[in-house]
PDB file of the backbone (N, CA, C, O) and the ligand in Angstrom, with CONECT records:
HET     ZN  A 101       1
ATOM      1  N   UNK A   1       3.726  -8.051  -1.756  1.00  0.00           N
ATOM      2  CA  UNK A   1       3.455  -6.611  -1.872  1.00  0.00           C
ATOM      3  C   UNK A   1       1.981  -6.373  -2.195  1.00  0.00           C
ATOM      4  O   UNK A   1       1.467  -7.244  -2.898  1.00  0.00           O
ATOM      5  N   UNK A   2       1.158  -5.294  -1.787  1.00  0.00           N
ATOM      6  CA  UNK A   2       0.151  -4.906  -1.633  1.00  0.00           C
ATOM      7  C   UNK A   2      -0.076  -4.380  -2.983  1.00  0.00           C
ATOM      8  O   UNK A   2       0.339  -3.251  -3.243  1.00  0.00           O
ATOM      9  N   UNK A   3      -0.739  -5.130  -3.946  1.00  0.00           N
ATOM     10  CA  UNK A   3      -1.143  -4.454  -5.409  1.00  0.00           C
ATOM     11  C   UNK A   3      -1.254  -2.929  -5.339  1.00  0.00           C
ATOM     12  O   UNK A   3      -0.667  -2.063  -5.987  1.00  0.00           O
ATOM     13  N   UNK A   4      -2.114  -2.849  -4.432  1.00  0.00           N
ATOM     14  CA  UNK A   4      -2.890  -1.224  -4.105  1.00  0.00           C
ATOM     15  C   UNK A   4      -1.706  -0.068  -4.215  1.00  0.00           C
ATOM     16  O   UNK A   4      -1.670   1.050  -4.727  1.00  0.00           O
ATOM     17  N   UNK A   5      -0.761  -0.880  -3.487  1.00  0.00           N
ATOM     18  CA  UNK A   5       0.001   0.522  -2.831  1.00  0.00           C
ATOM     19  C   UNK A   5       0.614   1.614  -4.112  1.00  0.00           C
ATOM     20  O   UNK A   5       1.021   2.726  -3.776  1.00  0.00           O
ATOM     21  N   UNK A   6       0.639   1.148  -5.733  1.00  0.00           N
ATOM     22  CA  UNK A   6       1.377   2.471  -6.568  1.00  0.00           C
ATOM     23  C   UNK A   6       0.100   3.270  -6.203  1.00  0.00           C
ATOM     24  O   UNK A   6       0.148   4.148  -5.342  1.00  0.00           O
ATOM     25  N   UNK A   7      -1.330   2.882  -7.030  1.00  0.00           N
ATOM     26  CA  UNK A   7      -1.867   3.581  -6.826  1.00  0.00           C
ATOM     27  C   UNK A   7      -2.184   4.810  -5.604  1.00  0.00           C
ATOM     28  O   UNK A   7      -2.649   5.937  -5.774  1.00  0.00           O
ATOM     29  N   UNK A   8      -1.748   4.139  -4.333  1.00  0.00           N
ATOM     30  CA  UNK A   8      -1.930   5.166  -3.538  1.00  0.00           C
ATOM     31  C   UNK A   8      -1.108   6.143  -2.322  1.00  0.00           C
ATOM     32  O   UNK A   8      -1.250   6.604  -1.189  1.00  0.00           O
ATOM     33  N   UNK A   9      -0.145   6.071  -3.489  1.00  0.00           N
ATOM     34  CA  UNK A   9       1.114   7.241  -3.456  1.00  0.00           C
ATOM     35  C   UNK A   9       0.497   8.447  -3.555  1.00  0.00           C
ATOM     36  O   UNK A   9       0.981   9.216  -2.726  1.00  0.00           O
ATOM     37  N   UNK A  10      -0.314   8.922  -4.172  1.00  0.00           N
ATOM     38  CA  UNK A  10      -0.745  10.311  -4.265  1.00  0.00           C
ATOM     39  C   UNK A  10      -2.045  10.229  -4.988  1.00  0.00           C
ATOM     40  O   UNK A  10      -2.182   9.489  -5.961  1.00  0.00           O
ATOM     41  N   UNK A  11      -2.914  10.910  -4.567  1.00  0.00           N
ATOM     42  CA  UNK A  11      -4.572  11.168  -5.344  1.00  0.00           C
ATOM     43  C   UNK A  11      -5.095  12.355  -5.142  1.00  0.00           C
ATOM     44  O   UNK A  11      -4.466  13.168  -4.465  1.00  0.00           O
ATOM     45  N   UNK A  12      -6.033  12.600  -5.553  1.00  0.00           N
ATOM     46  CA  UNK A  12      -6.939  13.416  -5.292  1.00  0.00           C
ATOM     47  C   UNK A  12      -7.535  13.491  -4.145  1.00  0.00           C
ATOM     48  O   UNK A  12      -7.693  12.523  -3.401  1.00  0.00           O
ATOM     49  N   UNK A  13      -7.932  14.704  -3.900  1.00  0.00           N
ATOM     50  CA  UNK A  13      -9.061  14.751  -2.556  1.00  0.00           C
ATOM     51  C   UNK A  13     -10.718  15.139  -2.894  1.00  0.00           C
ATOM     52  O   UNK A  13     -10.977  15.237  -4.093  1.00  0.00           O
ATOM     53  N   UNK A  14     -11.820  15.360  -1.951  1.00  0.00           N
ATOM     54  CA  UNK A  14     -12.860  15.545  -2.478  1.00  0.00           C
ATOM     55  C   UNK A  14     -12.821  16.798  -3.183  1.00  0.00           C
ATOM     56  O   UNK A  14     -13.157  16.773  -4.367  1.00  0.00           O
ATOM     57  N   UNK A  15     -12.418  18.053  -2.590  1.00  0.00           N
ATOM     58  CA  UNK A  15     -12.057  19.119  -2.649  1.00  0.00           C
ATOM     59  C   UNK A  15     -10.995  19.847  -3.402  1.00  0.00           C
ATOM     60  O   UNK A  15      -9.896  19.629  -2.894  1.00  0.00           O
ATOM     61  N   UNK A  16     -10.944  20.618  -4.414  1.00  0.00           N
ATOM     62  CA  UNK A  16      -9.634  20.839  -5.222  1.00  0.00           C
ATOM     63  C   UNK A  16      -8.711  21.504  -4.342  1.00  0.00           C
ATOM     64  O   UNK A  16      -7.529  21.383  -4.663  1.00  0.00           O
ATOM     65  N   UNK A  17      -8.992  22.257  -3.186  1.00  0.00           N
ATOM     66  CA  UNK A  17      -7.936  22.696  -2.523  1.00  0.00           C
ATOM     67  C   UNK A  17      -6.849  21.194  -1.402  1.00  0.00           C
ATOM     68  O   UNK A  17      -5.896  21.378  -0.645  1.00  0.00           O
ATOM     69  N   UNK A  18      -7.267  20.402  -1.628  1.00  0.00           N
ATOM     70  CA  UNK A  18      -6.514  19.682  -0.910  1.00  0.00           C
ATOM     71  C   UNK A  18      -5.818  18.358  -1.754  1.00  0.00           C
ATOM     72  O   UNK A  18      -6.266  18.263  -2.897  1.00  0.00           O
ATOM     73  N   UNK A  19      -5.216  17.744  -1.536  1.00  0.00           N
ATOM     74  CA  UNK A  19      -4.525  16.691  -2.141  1.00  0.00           C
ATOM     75  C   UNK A  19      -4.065  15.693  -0.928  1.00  0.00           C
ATOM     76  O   UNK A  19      -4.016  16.100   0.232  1.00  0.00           O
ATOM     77  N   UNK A  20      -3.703  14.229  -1.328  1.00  0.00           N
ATOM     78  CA  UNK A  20      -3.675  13.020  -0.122  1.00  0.00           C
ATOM     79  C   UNK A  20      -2.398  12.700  -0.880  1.00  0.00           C
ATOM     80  O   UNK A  20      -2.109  12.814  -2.072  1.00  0.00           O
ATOM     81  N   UNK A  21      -1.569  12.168   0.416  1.00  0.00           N
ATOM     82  CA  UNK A  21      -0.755  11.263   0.143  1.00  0.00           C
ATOM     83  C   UNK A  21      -0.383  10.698   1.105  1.00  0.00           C
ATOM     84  O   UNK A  21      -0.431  10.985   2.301  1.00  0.00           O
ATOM     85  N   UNK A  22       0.231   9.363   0.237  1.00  0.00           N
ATOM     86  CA  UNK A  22      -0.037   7.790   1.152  1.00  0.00           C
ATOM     87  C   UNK A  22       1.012   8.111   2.399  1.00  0.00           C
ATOM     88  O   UNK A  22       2.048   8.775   2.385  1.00  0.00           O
ATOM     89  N   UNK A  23       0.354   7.386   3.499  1.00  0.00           N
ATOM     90  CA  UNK A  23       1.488   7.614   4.561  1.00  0.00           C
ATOM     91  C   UNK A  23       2.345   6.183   4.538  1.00  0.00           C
ATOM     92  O   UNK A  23       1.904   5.132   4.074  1.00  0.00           O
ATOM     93  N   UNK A  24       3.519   6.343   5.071  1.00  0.00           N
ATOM     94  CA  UNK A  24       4.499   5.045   4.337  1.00  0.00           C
ATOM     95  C   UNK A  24       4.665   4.202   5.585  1.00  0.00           C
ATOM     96  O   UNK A  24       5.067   4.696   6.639  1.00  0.00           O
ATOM     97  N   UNK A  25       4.405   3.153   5.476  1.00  0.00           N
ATOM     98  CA  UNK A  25       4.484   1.855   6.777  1.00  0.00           C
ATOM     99  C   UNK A  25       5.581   2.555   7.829  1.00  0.00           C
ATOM    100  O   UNK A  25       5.415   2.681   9.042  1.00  0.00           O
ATOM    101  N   UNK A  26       7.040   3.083   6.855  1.00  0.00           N
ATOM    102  CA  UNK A  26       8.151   3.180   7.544  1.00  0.00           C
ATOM    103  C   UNK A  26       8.313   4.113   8.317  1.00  0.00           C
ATOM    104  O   UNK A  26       9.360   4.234   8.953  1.00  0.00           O
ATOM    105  N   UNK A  27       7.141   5.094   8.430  1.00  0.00           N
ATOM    106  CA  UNK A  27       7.146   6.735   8.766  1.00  0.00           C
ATOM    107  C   UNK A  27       6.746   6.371  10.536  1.00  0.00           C
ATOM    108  O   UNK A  27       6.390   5.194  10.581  1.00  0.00           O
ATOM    109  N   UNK A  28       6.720   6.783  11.438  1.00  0.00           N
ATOM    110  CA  UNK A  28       6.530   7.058  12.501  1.00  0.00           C
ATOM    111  C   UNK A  28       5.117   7.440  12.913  1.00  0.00           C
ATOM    112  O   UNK A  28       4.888   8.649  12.936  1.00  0.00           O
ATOM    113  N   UNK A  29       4.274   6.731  13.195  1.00  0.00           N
ATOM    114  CA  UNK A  29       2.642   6.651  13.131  1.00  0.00           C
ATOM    115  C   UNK A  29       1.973   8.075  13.490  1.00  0.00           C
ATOM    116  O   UNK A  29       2.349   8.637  14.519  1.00  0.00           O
ATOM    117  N   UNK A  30       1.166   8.570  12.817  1.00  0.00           N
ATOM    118  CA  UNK A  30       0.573   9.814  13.169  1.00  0.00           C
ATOM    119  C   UNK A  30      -0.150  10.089  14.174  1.00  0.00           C
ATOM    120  O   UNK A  30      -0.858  11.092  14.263  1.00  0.00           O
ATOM    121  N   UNK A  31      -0.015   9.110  15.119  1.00  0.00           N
ATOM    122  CA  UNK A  31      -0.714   8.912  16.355  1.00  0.00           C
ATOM    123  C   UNK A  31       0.134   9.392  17.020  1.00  0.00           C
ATOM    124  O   UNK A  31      -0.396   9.311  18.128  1.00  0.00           O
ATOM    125  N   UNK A  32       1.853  10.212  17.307  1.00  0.00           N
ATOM    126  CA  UNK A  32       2.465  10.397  18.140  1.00  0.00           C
ATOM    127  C   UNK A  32       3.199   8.827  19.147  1.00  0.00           C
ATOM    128  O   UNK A  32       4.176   8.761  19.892  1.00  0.00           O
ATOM    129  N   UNK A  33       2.414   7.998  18.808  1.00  0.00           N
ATOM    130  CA  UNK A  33       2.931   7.066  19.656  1.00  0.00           C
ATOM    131  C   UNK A  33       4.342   6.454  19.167  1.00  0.00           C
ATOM    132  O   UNK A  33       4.622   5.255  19.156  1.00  0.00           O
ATOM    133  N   UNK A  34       5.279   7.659  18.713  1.00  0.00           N
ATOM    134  CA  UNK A  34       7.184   6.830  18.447  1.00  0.00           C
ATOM    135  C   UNK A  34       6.856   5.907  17.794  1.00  0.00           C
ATOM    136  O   UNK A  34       7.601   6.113  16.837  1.00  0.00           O
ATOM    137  N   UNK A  35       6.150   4.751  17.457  1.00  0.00           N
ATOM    138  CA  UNK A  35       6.271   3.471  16.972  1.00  0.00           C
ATOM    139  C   UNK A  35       6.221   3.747  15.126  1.00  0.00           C
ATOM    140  O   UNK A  35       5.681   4.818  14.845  1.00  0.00           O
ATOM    141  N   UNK A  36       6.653   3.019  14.047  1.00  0.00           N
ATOM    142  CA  UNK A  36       5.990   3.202  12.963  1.00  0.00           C
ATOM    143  C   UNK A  36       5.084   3.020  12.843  1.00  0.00           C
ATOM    144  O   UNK A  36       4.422   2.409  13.683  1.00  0.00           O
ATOM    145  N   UNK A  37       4.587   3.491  11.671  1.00  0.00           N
ATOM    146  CA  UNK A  37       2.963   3.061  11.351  1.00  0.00           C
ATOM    147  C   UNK A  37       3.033   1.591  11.079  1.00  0.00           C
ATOM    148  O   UNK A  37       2.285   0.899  11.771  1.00  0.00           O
ATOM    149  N   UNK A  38       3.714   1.046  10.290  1.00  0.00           N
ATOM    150  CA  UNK A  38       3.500  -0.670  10.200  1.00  0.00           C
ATOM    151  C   UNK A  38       3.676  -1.234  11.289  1.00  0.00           C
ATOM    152  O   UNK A  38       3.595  -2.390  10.875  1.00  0.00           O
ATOM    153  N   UNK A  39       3.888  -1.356  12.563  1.00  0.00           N
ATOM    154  CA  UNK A  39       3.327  -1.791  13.608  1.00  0.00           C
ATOM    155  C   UNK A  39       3.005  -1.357  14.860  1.00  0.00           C
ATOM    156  O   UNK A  39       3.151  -1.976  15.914  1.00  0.00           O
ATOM    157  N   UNK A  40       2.384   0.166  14.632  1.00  0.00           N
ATOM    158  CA  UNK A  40       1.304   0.583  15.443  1.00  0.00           C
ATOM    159  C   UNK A  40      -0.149   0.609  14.601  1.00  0.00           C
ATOM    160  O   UNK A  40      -0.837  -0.390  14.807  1.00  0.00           O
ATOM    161  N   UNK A  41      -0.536   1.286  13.975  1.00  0.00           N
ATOM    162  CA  UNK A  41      -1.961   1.245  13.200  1.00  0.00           C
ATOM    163  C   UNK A  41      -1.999   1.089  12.316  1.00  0.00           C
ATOM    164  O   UNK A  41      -2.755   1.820  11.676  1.00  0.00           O
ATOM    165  N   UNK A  42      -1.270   0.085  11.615  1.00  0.00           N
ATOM    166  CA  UNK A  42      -0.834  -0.174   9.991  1.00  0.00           C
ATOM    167  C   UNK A  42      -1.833  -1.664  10.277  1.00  0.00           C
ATOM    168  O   UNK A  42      -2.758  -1.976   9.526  1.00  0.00           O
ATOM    169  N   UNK A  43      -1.435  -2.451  11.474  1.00  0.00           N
ATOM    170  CA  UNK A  43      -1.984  -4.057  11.348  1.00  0.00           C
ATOM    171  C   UNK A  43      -3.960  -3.661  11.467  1.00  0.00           C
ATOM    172  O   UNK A  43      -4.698  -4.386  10.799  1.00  0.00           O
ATOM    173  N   UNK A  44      -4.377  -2.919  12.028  1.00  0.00           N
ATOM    174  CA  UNK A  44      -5.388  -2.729  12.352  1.00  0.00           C
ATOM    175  C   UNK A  44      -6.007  -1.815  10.999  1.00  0.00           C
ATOM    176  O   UNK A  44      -7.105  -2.161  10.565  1.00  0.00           O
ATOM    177  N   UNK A  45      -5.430  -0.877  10.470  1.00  0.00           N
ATOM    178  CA  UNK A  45      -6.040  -0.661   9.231  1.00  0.00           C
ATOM    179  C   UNK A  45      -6.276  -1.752   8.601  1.00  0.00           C
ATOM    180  O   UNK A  45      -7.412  -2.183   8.403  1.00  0.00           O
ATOM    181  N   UNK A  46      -5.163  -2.333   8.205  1.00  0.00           N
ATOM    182  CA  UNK A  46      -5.150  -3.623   7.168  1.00  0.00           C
ATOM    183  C   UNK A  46      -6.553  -4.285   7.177  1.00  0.00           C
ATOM    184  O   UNK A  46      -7.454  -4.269   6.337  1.00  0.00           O
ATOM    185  N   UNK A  47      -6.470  -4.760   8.162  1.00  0.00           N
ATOM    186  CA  UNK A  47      -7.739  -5.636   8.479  1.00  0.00           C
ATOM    187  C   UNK A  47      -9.006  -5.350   8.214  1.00  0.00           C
ATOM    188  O   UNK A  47     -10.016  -6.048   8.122  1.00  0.00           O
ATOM    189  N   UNK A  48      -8.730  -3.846   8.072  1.00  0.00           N
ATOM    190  CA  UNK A  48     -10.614  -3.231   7.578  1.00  0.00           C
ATOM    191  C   UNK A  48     -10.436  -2.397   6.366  1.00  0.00           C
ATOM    192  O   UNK A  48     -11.137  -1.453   6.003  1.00  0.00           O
ATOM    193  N   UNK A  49      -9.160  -3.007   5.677  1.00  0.00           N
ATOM    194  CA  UNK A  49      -8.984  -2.176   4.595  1.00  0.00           C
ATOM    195  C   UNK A  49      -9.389  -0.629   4.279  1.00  0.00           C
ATOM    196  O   UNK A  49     -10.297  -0.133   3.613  1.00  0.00           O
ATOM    197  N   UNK A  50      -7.988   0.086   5.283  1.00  0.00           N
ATOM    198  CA  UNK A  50      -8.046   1.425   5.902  1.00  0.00           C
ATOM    199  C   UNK A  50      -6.608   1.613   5.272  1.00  0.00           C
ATOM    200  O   UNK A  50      -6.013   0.725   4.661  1.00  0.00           O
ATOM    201  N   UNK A  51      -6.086   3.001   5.524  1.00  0.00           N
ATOM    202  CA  UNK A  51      -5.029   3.803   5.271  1.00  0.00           C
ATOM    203  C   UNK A  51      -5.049   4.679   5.926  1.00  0.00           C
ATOM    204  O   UNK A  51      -6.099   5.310   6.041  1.00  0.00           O
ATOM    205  N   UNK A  52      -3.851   5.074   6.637  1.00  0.00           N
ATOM    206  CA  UNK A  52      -3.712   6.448   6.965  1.00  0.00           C
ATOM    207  C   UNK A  52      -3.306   7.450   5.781  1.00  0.00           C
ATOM    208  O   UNK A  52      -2.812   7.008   4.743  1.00  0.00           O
ATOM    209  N   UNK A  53      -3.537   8.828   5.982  1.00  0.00           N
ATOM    210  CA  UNK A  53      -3.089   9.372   4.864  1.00  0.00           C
ATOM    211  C   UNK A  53      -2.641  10.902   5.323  1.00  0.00           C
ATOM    212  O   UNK A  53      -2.906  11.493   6.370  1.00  0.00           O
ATOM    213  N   UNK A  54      -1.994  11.267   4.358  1.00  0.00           N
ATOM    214  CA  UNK A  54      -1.869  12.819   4.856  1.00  0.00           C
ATOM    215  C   UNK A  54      -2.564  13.734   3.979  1.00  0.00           C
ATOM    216  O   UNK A  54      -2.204  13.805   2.804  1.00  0.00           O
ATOM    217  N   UNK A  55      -3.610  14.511   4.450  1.00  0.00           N
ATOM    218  CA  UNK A  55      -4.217  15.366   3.910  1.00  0.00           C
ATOM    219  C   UNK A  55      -3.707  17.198   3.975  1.00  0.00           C
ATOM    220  O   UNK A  55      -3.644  18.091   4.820  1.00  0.00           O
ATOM    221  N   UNK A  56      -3.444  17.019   2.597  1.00  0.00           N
ATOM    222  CA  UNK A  56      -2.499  18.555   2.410  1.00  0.00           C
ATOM    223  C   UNK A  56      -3.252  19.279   1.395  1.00  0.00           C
ATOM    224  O   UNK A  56      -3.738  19.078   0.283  1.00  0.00           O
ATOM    225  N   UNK A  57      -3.113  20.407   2.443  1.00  0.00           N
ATOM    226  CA  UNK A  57      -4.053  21.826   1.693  1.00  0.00           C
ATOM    227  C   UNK A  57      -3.141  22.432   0.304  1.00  0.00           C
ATOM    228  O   UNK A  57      -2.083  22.976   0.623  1.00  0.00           O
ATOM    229  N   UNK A  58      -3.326  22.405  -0.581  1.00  0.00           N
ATOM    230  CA  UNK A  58      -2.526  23.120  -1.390  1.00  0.00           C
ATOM    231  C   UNK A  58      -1.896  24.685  -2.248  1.00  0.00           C
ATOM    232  O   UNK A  58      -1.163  25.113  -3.139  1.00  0.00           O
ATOM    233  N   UNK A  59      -2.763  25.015  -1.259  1.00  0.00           N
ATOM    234  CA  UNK A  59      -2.847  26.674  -1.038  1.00  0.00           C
ATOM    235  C   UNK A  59      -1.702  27.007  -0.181  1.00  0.00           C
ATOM    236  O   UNK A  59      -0.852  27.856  -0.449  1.00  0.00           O
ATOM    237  N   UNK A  60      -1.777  25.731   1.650  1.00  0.00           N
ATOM    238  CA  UNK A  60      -1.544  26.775   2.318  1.00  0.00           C
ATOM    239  C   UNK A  60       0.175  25.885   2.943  1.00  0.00           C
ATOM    240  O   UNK A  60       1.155  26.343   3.530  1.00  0.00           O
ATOM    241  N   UNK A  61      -0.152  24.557   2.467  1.00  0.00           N
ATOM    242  CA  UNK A  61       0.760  23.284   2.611  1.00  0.00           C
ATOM    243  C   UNK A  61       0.540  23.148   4.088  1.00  0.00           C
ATOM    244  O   UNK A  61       1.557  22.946   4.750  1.00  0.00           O
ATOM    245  N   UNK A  62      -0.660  23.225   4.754  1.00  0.00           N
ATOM    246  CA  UNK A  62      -0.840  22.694   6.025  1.00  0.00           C
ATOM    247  C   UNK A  62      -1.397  21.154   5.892  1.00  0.00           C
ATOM    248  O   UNK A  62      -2.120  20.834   4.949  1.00  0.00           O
ATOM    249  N   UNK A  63      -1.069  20.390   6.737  1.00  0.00           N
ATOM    250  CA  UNK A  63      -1.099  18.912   6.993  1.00  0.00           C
ATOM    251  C   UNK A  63      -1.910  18.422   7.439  1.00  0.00           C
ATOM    252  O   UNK A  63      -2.287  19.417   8.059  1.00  0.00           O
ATOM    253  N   UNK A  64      -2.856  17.417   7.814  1.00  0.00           N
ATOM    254  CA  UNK A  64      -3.680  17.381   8.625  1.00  0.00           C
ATOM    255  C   UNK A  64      -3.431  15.241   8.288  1.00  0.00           C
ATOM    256  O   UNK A  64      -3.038  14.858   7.186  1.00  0.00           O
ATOM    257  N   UNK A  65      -3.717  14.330   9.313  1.00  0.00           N
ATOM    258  CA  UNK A  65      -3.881  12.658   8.665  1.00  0.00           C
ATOM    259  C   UNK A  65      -5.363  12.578   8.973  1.00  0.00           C
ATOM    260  O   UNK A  65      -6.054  13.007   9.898  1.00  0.00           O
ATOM    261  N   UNK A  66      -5.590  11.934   7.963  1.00  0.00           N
ATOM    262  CA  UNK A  66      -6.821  11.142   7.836  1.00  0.00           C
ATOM    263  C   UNK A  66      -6.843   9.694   7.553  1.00  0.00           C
ATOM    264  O   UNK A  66      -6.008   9.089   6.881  1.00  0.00           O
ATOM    265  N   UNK A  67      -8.115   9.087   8.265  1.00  0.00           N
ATOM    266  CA  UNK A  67      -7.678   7.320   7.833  1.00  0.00           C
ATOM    267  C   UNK A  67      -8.963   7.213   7.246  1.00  0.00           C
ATOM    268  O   UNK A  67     -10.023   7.373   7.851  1.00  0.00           O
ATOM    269  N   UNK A  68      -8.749   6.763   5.297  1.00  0.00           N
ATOM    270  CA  UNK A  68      -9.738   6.114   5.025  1.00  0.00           C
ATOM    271  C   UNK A  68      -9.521   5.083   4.424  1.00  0.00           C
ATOM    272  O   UNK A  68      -8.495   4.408   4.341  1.00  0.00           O
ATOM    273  N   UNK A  69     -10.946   4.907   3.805  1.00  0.00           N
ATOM    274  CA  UNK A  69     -11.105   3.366   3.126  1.00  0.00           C
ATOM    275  C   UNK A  69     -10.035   3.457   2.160  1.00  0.00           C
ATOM    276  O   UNK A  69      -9.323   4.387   1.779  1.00  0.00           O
ATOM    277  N   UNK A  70     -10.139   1.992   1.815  1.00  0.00           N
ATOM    278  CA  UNK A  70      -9.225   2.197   0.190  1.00  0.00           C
ATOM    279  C   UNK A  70     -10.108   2.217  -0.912  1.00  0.00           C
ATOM    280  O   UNK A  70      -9.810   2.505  -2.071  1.00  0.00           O
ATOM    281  N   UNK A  71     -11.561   1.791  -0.334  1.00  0.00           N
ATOM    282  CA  UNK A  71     -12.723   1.649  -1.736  1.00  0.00           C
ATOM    283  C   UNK A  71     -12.568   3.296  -2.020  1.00  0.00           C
ATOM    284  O   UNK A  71     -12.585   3.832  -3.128  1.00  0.00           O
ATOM    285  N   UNK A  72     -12.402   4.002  -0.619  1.00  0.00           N
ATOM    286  CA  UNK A  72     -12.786   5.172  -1.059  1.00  0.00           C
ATOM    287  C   UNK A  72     -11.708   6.186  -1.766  1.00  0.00           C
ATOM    288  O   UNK A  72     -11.989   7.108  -2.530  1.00  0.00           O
ATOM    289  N   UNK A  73     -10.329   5.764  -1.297  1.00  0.00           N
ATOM    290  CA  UNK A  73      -9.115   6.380  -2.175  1.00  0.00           C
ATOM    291  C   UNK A  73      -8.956   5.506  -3.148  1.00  0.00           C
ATOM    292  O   UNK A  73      -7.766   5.469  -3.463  1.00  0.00           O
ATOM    293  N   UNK A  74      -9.562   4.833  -3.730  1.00  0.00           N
ATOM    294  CA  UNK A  74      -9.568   4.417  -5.400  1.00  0.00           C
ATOM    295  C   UNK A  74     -10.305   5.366  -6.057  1.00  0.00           C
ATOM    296  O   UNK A  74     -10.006   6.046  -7.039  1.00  0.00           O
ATOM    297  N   UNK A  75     -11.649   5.319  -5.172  1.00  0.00           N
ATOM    298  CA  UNK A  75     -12.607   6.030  -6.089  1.00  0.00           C
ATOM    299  C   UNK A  75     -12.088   7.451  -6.391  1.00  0.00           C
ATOM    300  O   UNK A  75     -11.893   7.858  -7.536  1.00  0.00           O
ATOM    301  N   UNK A  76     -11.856   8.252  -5.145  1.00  0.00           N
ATOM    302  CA  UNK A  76     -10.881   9.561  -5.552  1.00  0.00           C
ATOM    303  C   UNK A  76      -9.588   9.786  -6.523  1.00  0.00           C
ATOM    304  O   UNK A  76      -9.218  10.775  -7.156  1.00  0.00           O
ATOM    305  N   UNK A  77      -9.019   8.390  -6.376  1.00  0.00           N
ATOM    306  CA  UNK A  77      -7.619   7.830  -7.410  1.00  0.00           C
ATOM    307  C   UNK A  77      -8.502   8.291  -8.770  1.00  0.00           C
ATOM    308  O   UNK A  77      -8.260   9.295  -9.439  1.00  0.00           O
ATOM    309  N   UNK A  78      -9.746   7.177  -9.060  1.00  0.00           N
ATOM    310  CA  UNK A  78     -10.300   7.443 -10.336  1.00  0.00           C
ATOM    311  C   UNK A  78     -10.270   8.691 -10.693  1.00  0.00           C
ATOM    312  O   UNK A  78      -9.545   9.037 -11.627  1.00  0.00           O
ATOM    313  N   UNK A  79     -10.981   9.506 -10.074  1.00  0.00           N
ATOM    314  CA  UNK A  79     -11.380  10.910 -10.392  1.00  0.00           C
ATOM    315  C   UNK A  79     -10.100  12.104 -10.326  1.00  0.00           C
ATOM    316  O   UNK A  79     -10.261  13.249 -10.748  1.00  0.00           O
ATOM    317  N   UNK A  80      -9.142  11.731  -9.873  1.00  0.00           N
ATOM    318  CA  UNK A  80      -7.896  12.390 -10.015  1.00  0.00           C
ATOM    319  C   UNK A  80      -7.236  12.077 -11.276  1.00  0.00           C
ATOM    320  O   UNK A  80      -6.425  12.925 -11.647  1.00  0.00           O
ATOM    321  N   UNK A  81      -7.419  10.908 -12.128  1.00  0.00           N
ATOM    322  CA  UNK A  81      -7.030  10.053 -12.819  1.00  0.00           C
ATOM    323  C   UNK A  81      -7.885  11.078 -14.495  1.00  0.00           C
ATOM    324  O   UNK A  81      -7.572  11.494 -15.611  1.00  0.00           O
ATOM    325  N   UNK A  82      -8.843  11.015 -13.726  1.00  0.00           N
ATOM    326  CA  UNK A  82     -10.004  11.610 -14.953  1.00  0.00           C
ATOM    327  C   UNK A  82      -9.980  12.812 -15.624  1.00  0.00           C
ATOM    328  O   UNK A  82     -10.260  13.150 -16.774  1.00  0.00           O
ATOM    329  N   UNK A  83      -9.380  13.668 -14.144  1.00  0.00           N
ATOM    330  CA  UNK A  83      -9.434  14.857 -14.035  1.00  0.00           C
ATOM    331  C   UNK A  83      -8.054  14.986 -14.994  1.00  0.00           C
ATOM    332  O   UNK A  83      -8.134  15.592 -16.062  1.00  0.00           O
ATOM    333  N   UNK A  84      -7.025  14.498 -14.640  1.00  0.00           N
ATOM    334  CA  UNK A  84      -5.297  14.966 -15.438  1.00  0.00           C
ATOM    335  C   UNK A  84      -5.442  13.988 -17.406  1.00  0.00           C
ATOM    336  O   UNK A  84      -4.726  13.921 -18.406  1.00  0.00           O
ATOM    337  N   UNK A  85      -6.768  13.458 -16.987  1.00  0.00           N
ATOM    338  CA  UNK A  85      -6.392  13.116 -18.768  1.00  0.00           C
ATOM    339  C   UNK A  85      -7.241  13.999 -19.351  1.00  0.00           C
ATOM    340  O   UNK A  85      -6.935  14.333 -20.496  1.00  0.00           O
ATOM    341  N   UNK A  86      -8.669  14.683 -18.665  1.00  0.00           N
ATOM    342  CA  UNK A  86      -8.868  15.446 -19.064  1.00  0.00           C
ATOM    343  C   UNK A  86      -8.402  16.967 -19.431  1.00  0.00           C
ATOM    344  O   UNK A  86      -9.191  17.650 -20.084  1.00  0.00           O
ATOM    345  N   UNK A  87      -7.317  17.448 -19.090  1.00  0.00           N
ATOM    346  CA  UNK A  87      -6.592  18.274 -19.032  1.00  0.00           C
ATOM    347  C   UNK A  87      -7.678  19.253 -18.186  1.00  0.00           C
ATOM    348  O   UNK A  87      -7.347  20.388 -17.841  1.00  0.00           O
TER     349      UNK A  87
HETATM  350 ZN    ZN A 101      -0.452   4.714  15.695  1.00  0.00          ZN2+
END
């Protein structure tokens, strides 16, 4: 199992109107291509230590996927992290 993956169940986004959450190997790839994500663009993230994700507005609950780093959804993890102990 992928250490990473509690952490990136849900985080922060750059933006307070939006919020990420992890897209799940088992889900049906956001590419439209029927296949899951764990073996349509799950093997090829991996490799460059990528994620797909779903980026949700929280105003309007519109959807949008995005694929990023994981250096970079830690770093947002942190700051989501920072943000809820700071009240
Ligand atoms: Zn795909």
């Amino acid at each position: 199992m992928n250490l990473l993956d509690p952490i990136l169940n849900f985080f922060r986004s750059d933006t307070e109107d939006f919020y990420y959450v992890k897209f799940e190997r088992n889900e049906k790839c956001y590419c439209n291509s029927g296949k899951k994500y764990k073996i349509c663009h799950y093997p090829q993230h991996s490799k460059s230590s990528k994620r797909a994700v779903r980026k949700i507005n929280s105003l309007t609950g519109e959807e949008t996927f995005k694929v990023l780093t994981i250096k970079r959804i830690r770093k947002d993890h942190e700051l989501f992290k920072a943000t809820v102990i700071q009240g």
